[in-house]
N, C-alpha and C positions, 0 to 999 in steps of 0.2 A: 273629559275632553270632547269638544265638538270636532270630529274631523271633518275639512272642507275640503272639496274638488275647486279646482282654479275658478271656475265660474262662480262659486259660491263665493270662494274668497271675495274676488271681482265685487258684487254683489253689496258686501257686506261693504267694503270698502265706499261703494259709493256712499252707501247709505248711514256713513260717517263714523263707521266703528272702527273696533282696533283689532288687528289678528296680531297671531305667531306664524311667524314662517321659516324655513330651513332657509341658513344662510352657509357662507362656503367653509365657517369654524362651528356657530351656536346660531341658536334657535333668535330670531330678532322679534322685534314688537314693530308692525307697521298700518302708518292709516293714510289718509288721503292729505297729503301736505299744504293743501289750500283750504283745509276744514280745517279752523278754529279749535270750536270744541272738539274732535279727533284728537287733536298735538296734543291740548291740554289735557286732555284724557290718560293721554301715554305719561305724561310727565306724572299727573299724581298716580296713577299705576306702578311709577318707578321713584316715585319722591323726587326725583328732580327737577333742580332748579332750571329755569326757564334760563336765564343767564346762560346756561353751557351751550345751545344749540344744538342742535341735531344735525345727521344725517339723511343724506337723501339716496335713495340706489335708484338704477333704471335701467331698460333693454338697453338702451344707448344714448350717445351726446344728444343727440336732439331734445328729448326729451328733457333733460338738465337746461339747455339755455335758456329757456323761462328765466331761470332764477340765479343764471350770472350774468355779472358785465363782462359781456367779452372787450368792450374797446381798450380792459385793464389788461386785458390778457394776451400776452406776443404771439405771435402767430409759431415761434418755437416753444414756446410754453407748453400753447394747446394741442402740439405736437407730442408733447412731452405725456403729456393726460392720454392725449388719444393712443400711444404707444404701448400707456400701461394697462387698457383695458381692451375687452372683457377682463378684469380679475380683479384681486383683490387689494388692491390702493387706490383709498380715499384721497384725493385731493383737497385742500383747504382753497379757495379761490372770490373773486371779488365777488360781494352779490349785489344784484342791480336794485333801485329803489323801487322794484314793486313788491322785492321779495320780503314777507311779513316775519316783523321782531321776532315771533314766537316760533322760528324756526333757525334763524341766525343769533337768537340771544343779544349779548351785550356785544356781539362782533359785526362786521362791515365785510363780511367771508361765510363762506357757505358753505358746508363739507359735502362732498359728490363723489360719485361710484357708476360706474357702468360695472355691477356685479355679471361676474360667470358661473352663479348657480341658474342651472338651464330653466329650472322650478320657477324659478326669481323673476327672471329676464321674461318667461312664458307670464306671468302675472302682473308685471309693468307692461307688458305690448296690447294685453288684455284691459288693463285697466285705462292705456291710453298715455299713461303721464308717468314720473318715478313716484316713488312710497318713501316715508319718512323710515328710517332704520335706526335701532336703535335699541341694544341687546335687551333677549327676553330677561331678565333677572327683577330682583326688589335692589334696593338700596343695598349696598352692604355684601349681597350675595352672587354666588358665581354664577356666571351668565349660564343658561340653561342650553343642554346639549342634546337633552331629550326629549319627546314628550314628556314623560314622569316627571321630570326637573319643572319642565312649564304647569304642571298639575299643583305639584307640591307647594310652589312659589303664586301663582293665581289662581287655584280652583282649577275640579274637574270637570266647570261645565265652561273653558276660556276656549274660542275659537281657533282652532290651528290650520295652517295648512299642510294636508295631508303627506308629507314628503321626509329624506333624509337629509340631515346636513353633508358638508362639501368633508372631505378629506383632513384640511388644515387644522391647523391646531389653535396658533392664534387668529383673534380677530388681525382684519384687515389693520395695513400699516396705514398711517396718516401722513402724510406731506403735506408741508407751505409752497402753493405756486410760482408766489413771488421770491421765497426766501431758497426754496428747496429743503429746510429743515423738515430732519423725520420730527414728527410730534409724537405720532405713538408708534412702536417697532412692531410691524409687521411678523 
């Protein structure tokens, strides 16, 4: 394992790679969500199909509106969002037409987080913008909790950031903005 200091992370991130970082249940996989090669990076890292979209986390809303439509979004909606964060619910929500396929998939919605790992939040305000999220594991196996789990599953020369995960047990829950369905249970 490479362990990183925020700057390094920072760093590495610009320059279009992919870390592990402490999230507020497992260890996630994150790159620079407007690098191309990054995203794709992460997907064949994890086998997955480009179809499912990803996640995006960040220090805060601002950060996120790049890549929604708010004009889709009620102003009690984003009430709704901004009530549940800092923490751990992903919102599903509209995303605007700059935001790229290979981060929405085959959807017209965007998954977003104002995460409250403090590690997290210090590494998106650092970095400027949110990071794609999107659990450390391979296809098939259980998201990784530890460094040793991100060892065992990528190698022990894979970039980490240097930190502990959050308390919780599961990954964050998922919500539809428009619908309010849970998608994945919290």
């Amino acid at each position: 394992m490479t362990a990183l200091s925020l700057t390094q992370s920072c760093q590495l991130l610009q320059q279009g790679d992919v870390i592990a970082y402490p999230t507020e249940a497992v260890f996630g996989l994150g790159c620079d969500p407007d690098n191309q090669t990054a995203v794709l990076k992460i997907l064949a890292l994890k086998n997955r199909p480009i179809e499912k979209g990803l996640i995006l986390i960040a220090n805060n809303f601002e950060q996120l509106v790049p890549y929604i439509d708010l004009s889709k979004v009620s102003e009690q909606q984003k009430q709704l969002m901004l009530d549940s964060w800092p923490g751990a619910v992903t919102w599903v929500v509209p995303k605007n037409h700059h935001t790229p396929y290979f981060l929405s998939g085959q959807f017209n919605s965007i998954a977003i987080r104002v995460t409250d790992h403090p590690l997290v939040r210090q590494l998106c305000q650092l970095f400027g913008k949110p990071i794609v999220s999107t659990s450390a594991n391979l296809s098939g196996q259980s998201p990784a909790r530890t460094v040793s789990e991100i060892e065992s599953q990528f190698g022990d020369d894979f970039a980490v950031l240097q930190g502990e995960t959050g308390k919780r047990v599961n990954p964050s829950e998922i919500r539809d903005i428009k619908t309010g369905q849970i998608i994945r249970q919290g």
